[in-house]
Biopython code that builds the backbone (N, CA, C, O; Angstrom):
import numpy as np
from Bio.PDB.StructureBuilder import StructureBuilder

atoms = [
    (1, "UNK", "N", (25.933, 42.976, 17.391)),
    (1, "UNK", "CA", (26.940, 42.058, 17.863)),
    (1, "UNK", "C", (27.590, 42.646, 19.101)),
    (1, "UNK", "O", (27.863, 43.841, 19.220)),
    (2, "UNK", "N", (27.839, 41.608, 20.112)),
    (2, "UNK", "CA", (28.472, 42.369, 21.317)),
    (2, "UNK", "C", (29.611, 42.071, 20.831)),
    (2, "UNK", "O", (29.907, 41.387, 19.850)),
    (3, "UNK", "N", (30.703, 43.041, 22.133)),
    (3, "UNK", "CA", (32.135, 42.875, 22.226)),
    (3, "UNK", "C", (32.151, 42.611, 23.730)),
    (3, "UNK", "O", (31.500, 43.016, 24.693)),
    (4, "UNK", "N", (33.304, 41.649, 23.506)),
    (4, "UNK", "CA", (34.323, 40.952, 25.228)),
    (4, "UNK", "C", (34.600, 42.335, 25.688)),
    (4, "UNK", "O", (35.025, 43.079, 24.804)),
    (5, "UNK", "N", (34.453, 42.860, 26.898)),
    (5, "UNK", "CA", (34.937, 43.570, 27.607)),
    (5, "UNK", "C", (36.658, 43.137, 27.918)),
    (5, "UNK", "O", (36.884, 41.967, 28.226)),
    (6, "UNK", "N", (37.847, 44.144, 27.819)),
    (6, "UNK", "CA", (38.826, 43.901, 27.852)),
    (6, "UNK", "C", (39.468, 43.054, 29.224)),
    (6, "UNK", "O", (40.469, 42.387, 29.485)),
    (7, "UNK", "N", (38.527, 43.415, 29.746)),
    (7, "UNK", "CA", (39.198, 42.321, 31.102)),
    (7, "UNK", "C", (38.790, 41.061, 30.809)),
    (7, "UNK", "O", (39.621, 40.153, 30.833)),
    (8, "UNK", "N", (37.379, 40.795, 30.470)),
    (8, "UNK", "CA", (37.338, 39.445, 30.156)),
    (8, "UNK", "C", (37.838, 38.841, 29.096)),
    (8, "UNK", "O", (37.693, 37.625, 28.969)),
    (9, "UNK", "N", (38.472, 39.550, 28.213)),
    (9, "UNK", "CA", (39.469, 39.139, 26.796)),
    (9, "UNK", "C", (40.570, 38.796, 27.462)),
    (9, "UNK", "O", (41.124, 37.699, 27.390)),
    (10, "UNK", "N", (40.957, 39.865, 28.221)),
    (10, "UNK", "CA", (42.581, 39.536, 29.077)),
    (10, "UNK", "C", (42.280, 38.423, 29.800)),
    (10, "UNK", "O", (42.760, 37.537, 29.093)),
    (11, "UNK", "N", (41.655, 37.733, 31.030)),
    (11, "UNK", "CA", (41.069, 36.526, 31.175)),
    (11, "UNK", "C", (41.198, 34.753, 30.363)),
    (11, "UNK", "O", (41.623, 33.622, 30.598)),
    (12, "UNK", "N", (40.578, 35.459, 29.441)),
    (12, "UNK", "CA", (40.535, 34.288, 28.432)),
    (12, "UNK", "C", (41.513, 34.101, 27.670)),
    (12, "UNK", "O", (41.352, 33.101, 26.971)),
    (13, "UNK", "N", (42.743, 34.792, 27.453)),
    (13, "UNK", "CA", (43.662, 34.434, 27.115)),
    (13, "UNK", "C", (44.973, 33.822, 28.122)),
    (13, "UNK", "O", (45.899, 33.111, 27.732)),
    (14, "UNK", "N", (44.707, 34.399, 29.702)),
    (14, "UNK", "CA", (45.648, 34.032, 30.571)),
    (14, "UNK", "C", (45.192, 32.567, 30.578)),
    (14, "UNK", "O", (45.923, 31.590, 30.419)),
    (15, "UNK", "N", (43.532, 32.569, 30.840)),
    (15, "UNK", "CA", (43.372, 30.662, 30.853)),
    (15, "UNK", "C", (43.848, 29.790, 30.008)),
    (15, "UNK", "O", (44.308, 28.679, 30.275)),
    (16, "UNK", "N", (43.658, 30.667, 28.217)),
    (16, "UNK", "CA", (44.438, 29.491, 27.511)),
    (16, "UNK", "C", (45.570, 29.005, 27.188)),
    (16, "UNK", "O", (45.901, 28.104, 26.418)),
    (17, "UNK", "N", (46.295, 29.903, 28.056)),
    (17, "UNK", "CA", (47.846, 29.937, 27.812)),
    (17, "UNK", "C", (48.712, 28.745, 28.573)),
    (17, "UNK", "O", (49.676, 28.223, 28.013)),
    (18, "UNK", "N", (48.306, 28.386, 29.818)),
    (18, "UNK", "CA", (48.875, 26.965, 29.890)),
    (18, "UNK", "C", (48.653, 25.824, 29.090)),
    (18, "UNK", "O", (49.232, 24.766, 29.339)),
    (19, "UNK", "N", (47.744, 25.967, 28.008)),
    (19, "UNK", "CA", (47.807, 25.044, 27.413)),
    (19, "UNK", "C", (48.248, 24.744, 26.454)),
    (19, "UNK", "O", (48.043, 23.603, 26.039)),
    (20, "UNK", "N", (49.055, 25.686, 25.703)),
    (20, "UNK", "CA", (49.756, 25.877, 24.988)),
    (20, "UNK", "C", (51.388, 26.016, 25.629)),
    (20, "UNK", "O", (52.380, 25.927, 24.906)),
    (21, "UNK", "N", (51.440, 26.228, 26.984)),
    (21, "UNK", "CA", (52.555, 25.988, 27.754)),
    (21, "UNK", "C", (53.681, 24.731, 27.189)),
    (21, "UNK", "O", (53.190, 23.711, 26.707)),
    (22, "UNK", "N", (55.250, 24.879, 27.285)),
    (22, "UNK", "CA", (56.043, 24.243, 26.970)),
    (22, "UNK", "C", (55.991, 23.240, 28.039)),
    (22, "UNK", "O", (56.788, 23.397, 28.964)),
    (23, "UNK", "N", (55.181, 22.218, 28.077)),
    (23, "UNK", "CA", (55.670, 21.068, 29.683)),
    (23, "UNK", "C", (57.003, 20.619, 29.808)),
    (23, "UNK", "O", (57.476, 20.645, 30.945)),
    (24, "UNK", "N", (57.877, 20.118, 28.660)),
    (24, "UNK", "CA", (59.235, 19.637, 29.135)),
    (24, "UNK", "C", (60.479, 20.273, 29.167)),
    (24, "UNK", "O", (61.628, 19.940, 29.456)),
    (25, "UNK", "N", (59.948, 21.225, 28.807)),
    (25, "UNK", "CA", (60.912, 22.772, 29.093)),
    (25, "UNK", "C", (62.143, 22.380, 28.048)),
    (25, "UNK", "O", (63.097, 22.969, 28.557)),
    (26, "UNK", "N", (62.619, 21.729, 26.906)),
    (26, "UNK", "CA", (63.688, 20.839, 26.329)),
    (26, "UNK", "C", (64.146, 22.550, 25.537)),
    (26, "UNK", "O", (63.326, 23.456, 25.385)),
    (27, "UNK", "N", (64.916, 22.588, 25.328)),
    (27, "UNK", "CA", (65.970, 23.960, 25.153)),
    (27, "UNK", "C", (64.658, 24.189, 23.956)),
    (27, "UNK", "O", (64.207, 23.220, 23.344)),
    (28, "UNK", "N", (64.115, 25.670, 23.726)),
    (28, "UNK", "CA", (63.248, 26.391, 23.035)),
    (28, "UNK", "C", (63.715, 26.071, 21.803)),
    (28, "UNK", "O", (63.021, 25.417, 21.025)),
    (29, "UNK", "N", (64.916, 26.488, 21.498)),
    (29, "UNK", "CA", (65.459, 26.693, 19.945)),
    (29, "UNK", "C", (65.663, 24.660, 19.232)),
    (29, "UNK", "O", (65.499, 24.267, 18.077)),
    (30, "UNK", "N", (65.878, 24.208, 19.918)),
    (30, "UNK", "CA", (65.635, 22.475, 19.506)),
    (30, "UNK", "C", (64.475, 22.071, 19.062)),
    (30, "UNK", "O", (64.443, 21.229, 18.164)),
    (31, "UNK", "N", (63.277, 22.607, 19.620)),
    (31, "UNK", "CA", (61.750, 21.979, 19.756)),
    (31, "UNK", "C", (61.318, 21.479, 18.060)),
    (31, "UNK", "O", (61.282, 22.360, 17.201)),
    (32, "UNK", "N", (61.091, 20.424, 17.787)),
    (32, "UNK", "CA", (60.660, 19.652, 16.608)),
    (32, "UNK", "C", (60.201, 19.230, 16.473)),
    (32, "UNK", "O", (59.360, 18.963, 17.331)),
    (33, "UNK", "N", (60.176, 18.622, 15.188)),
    (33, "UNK", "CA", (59.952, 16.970, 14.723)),
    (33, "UNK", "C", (60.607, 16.218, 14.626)),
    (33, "UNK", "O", (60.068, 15.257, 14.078)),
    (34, "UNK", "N", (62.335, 15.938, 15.048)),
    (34, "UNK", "CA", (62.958, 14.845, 14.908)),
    (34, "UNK", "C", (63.943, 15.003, 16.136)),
    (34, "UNK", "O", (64.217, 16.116, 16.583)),
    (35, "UNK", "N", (64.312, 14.171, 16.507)),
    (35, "UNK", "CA", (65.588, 14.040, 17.780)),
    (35, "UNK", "C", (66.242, 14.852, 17.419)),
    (35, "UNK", "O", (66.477, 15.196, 16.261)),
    (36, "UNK", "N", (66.839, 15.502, 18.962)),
    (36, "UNK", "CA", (68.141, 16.559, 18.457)),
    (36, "UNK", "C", (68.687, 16.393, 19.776)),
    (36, "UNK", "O", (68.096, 16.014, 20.787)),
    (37, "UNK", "N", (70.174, 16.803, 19.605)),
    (37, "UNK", "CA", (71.043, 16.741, 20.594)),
    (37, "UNK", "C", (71.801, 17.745, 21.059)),
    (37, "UNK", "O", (72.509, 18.284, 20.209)),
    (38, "UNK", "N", (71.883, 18.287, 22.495)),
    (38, "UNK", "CA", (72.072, 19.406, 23.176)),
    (38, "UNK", "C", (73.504, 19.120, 23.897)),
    (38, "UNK", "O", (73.509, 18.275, 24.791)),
    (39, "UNK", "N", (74.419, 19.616, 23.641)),
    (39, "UNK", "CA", (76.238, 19.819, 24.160)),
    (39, "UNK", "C", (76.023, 20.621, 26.041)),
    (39, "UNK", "O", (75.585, 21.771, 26.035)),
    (40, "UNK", "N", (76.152, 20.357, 26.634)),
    (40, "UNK", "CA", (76.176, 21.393, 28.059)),
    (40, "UNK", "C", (77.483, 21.394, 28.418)),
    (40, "UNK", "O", (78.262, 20.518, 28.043)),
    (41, "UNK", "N", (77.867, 22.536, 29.292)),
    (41, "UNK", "CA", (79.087, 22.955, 30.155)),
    (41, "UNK", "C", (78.525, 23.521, 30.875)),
    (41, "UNK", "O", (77.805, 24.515, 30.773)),
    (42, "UNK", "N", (78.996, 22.547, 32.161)),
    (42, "UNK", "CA", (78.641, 22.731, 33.634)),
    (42, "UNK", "C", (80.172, 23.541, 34.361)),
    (42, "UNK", "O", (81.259, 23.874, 33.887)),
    (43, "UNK", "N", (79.433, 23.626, 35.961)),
    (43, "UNK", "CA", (80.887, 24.166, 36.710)),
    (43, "UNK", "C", (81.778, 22.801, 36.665)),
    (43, "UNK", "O", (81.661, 21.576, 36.676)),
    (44, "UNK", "N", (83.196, 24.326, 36.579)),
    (44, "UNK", "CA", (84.306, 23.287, 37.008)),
    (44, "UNK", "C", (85.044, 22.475, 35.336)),
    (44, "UNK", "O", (85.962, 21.683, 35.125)),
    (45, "UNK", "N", (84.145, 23.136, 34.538)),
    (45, "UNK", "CA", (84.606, 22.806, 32.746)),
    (45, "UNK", "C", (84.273, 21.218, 32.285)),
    (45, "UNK", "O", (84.568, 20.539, 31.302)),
    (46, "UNK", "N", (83.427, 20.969, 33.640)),
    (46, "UNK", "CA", (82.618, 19.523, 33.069)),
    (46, "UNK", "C", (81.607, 19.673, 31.784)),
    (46, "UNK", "O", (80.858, 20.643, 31.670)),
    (47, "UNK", "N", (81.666, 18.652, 30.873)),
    (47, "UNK", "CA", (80.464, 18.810, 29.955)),
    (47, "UNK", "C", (79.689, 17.179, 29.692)),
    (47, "UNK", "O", (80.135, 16.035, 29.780)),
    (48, "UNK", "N", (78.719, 17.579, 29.436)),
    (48, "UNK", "CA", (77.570, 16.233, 29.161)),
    (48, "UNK", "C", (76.766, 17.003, 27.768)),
    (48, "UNK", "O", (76.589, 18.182, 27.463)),
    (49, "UNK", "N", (76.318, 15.428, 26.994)),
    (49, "UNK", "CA", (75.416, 15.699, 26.481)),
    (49, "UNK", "C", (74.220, 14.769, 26.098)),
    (49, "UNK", "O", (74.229, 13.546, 25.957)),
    (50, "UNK", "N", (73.218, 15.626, 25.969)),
    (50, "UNK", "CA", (71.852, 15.405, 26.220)),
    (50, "UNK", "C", (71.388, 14.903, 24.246)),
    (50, "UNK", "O", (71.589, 15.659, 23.296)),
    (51, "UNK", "N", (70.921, 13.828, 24.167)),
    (51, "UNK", "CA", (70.131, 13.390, 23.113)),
    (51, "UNK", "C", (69.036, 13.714, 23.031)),
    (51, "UNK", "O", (68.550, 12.589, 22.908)),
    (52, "UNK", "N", (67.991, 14.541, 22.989)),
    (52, "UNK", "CA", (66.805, 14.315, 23.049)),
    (52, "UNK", "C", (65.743, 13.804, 21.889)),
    (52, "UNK", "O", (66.092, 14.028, 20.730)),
    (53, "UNK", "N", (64.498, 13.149, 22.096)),
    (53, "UNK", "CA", (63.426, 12.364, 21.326)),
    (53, "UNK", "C", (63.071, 13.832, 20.343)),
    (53, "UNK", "O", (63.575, 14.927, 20.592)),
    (54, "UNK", "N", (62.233, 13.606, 19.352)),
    (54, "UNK", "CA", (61.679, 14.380, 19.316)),
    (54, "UNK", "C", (60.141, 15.411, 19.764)),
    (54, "UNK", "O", (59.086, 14.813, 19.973)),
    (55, "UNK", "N", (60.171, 16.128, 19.811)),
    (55, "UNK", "CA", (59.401, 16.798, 20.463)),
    (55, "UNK", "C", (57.883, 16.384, 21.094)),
    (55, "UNK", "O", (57.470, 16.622, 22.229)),
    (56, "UNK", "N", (57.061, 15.558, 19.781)),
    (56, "UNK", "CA", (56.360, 15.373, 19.998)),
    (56, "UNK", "C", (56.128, 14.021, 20.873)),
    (56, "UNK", "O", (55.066, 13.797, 21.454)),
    (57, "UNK", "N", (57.345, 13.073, 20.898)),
    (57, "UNK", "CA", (57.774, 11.708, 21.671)),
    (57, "UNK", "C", (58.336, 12.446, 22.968)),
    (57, "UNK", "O", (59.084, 11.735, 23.640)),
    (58, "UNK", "N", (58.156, 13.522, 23.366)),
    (58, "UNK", "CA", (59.107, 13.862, 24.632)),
    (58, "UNK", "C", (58.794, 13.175, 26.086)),
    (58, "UNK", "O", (59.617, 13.323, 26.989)),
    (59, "UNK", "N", (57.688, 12.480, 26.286)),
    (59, "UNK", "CA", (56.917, 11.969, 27.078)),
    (59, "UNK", "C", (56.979, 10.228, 27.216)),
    (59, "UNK", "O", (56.758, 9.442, 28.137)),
    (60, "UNK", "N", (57.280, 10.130, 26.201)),
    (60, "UNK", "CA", (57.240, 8.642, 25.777)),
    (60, "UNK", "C", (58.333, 8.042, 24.977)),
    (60, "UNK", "O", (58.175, 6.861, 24.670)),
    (61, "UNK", "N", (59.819, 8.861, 24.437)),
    (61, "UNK", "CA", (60.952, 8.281, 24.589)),
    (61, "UNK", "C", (61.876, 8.234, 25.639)),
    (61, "UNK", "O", (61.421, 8.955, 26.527)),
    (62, "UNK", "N", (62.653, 7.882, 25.892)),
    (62, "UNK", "CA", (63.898, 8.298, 26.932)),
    (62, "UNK", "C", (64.817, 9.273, 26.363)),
    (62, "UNK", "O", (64.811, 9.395, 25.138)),
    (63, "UNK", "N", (65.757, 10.124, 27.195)),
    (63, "UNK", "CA", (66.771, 10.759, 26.842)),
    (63, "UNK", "C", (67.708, 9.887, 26.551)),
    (63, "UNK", "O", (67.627, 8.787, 27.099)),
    (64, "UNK", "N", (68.928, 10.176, 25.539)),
    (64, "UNK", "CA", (70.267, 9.337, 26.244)),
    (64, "UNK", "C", (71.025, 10.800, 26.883)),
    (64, "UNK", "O", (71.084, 11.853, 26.248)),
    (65, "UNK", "N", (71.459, 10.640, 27.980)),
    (65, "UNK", "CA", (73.029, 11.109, 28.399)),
    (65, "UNK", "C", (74.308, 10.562, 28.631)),
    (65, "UNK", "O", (74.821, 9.699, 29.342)),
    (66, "UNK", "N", (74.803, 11.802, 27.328)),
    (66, "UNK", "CA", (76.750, 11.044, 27.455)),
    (66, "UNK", "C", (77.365, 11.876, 28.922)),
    (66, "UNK", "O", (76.971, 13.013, 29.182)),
    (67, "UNK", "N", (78.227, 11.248, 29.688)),
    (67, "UNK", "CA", (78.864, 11.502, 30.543)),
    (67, "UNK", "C", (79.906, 10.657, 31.178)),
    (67, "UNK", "O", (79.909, 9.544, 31.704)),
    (68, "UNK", "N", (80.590, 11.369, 30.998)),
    (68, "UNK", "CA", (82.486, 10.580, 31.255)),
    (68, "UNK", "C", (82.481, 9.086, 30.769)),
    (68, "UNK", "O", (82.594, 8.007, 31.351)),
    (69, "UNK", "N", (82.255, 9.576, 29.093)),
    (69, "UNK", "CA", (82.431, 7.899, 28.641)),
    (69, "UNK", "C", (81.517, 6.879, 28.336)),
    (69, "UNK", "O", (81.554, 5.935, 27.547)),
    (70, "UNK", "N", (80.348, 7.453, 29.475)),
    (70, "UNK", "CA", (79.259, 6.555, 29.618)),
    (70, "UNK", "C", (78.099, 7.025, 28.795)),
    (70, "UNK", "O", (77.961, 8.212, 28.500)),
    (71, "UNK", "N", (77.169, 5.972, 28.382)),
    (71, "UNK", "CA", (75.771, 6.217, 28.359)),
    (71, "UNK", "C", (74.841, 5.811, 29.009)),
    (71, "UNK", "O", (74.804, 4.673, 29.476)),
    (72, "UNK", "N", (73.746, 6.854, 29.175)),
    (72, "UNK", "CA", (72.769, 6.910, 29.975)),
    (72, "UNK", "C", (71.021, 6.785, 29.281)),
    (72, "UNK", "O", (70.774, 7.499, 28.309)),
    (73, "UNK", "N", (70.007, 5.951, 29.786)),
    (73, "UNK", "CA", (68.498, 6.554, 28.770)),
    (73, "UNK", "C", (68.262, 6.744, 30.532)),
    (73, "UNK", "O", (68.579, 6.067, 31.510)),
    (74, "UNK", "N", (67.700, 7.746, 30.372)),
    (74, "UNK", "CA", (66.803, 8.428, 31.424)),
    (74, "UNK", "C", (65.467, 8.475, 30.950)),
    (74, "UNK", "O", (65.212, 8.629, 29.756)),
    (75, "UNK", "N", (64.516, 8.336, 31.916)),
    (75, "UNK", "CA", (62.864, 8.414, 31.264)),
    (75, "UNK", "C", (62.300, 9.927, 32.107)),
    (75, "UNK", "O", (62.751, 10.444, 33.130)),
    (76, "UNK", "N", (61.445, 10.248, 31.448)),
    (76, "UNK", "CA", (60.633, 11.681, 31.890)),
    (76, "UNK", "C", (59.990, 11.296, 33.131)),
    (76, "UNK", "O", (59.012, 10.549, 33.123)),
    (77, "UNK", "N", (60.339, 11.626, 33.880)),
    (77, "UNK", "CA", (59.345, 11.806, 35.214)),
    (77, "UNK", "C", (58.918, 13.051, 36.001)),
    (77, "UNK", "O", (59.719, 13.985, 35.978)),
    (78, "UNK", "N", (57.597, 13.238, 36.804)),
    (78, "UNK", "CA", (57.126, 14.049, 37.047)),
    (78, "UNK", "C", (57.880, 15.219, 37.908)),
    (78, "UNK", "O", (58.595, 14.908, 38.860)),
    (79, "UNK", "N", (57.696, 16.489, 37.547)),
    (79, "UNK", "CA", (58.585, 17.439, 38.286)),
    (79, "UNK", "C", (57.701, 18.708, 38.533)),
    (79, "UNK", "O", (57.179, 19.134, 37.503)),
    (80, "UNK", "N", (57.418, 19.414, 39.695)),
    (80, "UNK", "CA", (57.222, 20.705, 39.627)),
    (80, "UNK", "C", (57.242, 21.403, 38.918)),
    (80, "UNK", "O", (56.129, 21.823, 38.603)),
    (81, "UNK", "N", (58.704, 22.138, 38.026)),
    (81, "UNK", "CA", (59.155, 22.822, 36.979)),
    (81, "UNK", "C", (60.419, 22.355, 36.569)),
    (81, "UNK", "O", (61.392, 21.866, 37.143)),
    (82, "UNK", "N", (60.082, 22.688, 35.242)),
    (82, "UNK", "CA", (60.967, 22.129, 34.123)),
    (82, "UNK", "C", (60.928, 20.699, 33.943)),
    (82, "UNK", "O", (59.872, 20.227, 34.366)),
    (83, "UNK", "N", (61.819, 19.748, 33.399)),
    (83, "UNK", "CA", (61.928, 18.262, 33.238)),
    (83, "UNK", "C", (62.613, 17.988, 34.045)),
    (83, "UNK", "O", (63.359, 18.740, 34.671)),
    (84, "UNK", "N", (62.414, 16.426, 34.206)),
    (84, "UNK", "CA", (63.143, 15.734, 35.199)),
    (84, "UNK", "C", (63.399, 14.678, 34.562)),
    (84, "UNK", "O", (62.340, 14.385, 34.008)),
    (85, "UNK", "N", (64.273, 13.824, 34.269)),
    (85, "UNK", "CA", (64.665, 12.519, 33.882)),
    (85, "UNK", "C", (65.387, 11.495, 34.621)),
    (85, "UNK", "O", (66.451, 11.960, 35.030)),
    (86, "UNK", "N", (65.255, 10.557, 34.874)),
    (86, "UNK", "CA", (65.134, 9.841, 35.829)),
    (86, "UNK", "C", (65.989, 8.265, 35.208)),
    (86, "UNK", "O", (65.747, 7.904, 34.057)),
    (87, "UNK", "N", (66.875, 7.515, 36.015)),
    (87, "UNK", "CA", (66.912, 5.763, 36.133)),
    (87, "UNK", "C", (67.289, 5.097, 37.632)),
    (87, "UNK", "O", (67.373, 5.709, 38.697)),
    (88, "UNK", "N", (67.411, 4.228, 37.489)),
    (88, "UNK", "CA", (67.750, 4.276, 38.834)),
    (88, "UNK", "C", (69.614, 4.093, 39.423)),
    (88, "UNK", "O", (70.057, 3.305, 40.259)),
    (89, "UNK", "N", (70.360, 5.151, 38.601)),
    (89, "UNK", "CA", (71.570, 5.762, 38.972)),
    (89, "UNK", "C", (71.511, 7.367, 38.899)),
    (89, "UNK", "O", (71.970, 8.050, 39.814)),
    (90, "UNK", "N", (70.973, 7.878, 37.856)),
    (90, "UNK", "CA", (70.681, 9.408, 37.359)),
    (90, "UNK", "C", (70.212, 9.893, 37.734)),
    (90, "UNK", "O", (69.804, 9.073, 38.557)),
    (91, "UNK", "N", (69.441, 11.263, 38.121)),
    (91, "UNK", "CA", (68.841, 11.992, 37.592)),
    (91, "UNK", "C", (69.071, 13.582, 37.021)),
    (91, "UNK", "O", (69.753, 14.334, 37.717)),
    (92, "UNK", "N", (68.412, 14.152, 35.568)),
    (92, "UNK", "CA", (69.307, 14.759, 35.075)),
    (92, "UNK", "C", (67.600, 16.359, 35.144)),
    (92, "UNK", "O", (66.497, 16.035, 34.706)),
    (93, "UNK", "N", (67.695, 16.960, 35.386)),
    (93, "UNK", "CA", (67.140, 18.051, 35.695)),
    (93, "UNK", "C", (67.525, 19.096, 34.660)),
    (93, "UNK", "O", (68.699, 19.467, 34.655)),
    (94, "UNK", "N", (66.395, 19.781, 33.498)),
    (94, "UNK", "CA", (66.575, 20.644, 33.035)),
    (94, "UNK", "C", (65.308, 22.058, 32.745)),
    (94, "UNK", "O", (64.090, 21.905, 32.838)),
    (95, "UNK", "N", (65.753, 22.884, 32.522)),
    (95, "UNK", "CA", (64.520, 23.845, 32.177)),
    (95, "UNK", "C", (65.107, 24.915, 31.154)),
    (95, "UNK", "O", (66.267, 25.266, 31.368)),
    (96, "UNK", "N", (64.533, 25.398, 30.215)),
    (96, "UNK", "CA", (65.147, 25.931, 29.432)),
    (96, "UNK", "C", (66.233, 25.470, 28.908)),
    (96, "UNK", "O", (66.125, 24.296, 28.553)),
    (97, "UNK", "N", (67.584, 26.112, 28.663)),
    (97, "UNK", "CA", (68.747, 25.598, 28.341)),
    (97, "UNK", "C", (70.160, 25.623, 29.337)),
    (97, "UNK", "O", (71.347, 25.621, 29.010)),
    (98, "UNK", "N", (69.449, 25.648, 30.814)),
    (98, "UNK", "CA", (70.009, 25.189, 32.166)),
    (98, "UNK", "C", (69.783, 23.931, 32.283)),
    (98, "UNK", "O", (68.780, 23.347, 31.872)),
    (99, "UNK", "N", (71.095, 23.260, 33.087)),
    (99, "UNK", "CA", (70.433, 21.971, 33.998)),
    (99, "UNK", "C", (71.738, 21.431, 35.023)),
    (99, "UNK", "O", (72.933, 21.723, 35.072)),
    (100, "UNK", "N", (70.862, 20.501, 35.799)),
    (100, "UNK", "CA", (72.193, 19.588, 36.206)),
    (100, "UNK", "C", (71.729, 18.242, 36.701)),
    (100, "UNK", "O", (70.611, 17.729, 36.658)),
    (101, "UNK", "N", (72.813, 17.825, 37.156)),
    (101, "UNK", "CA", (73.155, 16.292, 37.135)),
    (101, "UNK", "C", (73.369, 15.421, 38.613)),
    (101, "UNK", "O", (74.397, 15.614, 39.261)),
    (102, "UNK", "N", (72.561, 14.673, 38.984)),
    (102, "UNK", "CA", (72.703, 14.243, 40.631)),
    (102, "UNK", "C", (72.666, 12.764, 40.659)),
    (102, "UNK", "O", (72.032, 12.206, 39.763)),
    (103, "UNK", "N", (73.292, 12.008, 41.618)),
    (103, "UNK", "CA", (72.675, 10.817, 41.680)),
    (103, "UNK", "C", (71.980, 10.320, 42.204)),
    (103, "UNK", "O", (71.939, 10.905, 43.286)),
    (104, "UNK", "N", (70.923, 9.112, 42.220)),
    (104, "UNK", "CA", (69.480, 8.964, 42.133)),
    (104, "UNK", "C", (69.700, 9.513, 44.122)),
    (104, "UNK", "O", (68.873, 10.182, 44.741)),
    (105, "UNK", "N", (70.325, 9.255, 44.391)),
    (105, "UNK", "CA", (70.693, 9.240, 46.190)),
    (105, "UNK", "C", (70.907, 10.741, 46.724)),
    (105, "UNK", "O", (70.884, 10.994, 47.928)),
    (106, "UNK", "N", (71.189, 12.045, 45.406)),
    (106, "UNK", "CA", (70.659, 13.272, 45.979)),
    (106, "UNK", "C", (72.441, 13.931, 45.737)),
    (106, "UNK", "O", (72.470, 15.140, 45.508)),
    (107, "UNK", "N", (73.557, 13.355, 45.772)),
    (107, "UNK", "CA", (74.923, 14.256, 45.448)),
    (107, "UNK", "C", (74.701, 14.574, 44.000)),
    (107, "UNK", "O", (74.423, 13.864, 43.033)),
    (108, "UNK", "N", (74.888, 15.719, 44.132)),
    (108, "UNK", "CA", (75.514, 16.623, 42.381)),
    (108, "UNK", "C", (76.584, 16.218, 41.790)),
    (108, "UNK", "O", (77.636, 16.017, 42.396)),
    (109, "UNK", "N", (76.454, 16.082, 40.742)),
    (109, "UNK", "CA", (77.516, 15.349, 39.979)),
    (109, "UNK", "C", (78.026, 16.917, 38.824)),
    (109, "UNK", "O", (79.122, 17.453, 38.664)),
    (110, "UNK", "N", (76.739, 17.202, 38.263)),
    (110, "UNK", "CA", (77.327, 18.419, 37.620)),
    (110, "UNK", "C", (76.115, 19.339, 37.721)),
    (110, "UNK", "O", (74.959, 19.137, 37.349)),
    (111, "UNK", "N", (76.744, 20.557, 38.405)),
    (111, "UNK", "CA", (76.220, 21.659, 38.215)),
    (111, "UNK", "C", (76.254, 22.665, 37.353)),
    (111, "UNK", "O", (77.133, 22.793, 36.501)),
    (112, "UNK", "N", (75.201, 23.519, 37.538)),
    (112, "UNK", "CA", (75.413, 25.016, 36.651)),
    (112, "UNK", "C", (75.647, 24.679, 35.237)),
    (112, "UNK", "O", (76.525, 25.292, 34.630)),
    (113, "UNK", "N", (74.976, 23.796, 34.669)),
    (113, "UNK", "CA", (74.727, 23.296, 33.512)),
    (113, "UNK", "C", (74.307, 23.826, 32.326)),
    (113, "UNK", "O", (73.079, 23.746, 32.292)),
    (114, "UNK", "N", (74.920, 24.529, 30.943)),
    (114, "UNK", "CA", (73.999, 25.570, 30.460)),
    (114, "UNK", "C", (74.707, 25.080, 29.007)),
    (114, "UNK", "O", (75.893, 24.888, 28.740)),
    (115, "UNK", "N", (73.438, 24.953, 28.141)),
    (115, "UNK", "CA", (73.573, 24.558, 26.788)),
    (115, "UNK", "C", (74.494, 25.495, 26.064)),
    (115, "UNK", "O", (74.593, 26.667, 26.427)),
    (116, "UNK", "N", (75.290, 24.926, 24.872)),
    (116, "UNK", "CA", (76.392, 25.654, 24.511)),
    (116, "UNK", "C", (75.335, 25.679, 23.047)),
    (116, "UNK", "O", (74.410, 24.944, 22.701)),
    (117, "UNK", "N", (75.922, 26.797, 22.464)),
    (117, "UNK", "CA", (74.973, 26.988, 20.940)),
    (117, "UNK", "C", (75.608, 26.437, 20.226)),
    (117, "UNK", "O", (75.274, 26.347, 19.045)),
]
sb = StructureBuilder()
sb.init_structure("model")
sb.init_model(0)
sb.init_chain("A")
sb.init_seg("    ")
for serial, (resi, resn, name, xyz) in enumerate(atoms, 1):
    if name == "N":
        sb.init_residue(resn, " ", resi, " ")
    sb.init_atom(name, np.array(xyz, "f"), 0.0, 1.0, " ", f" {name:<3s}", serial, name[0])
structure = sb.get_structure()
């Protein structure tokens, strides 16, 4: 029986690892099977919070976001890194358990956004 030479072991595991990659980046410690909802405090002692689908719907439900009163469903749209959620007043940008908040026209609404435990 042969053996993988260690470089080509190291190889074959760097390839399979994006695929097992987190795509919507939704806070690590949330990731499920059922909706869960994430509290943030941004600069300036603003806070929002984030509803999210569950894990495996992350693609194909909307978010809701609460903010000053209001509610929001944002849908997943395509981003470089991390998530992006999108309507056409919002958009709410997160990765890990950072994010922030702009309107669809590009001003920040809330920055420095970071999930509270």
């Amino acid at each position: 029986m042969k053996r993988l030479s260690a470089p080509l072991a190291a190889l074959l595991v760097a390839l399979a690892a994006p695929a097992f990659a987190d795509e919507t980046s939704a806070p690590v410690a949330e990731q499920g099977a059922t909706p869960f909802t994430v509290h943030y405090r941004c600069a300036g002692e603003r806070t929002l919070t984030v509803r999210y689908p569950a894990y495996a719907d992350a693609g194909r439900e909307p978010i809701e976001l609460s903010w000053r009163g209001q509610r929001y469903r944002l849908t997943l749209v395509k981003s470089g890194s991390g998530a992006r959620y999108a309507n056409r007043q919002l958009i709410w940008w997160s990765k890990g358990d950072d994010g922030f908040l702009t309107t669809r026209g590009g001003r920040m609404i809330a920055r420095d956004c970071r999930a509270r435990p």
